[in-house]
C-alpha positions in Angstrom: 94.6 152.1 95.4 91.1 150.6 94.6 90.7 146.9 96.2 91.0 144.1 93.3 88.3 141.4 93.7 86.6 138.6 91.7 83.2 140.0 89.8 84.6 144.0 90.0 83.9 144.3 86.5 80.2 143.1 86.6 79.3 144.9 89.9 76.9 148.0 89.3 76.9 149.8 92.5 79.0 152.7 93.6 82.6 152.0 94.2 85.1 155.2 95.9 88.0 155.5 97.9 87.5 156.9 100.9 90.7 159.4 100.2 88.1 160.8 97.7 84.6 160.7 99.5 82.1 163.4 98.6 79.3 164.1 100.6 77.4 163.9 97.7 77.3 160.3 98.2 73.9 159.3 100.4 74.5 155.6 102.0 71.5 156.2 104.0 69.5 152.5 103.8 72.0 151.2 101.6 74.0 147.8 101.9 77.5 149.0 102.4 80.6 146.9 101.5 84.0 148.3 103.6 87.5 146.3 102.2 90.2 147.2 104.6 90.0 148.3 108.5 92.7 151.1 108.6 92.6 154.1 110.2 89.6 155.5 108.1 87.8 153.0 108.0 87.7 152.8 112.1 86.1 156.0 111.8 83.6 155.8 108.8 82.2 152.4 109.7 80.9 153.9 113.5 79.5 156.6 112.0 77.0 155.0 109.2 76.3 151.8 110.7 73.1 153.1 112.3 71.8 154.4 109.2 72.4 151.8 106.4 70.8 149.0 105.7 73.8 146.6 106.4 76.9 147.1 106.8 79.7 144.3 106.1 83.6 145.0 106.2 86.5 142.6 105.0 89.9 142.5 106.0 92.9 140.8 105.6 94.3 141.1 109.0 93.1 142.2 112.2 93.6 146.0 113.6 95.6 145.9 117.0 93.8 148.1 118.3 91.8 148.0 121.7 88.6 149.4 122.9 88.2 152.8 124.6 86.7 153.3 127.6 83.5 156.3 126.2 84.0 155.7 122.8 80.9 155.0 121.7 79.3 157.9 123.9 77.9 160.5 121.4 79.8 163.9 120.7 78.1 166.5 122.6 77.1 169.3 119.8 79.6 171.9 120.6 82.4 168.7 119.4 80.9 167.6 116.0 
């Protein structure tokens, strides 16, 4: 389901579900727009925000969820 909001129609800049990303799509220095905070979006915002330009996400409510002691240490290489 792709997120309804006011001035869709006149924005020019790539729009996708994240159920349908393809790493064909390069956010590097970008300005990045995230609607929603679900699951997937927990994990994709982490992993760009220190290589786009900005990144802003909108939500309707707020996740329950609660930090995690470590989870912000990088993956050693053997785990990526």
């Amino acid at each position: 389901m792709r997120a309804h909001f006011e001035g869709r129609e006149a924005f020019r800049g790539l729009t996708l579900h994240l159920a349908l990303w393809s790493n064909e799509v390069k956010l590097d220095g970008k300005r990045v727009a995230v609607i929603g905070t679900e699951a997937t979006s927990m994990q994709l915002v982490p992993s760009i925000a220190d290589r786009v330009a900005s990144v802003t996400v909108f939500q309707l409510t707020a996740q329950s969820v609660r930090p995690e002691e470590g989870y912000s240490d990088r993956n050693t290489e053997g785990a990526q």
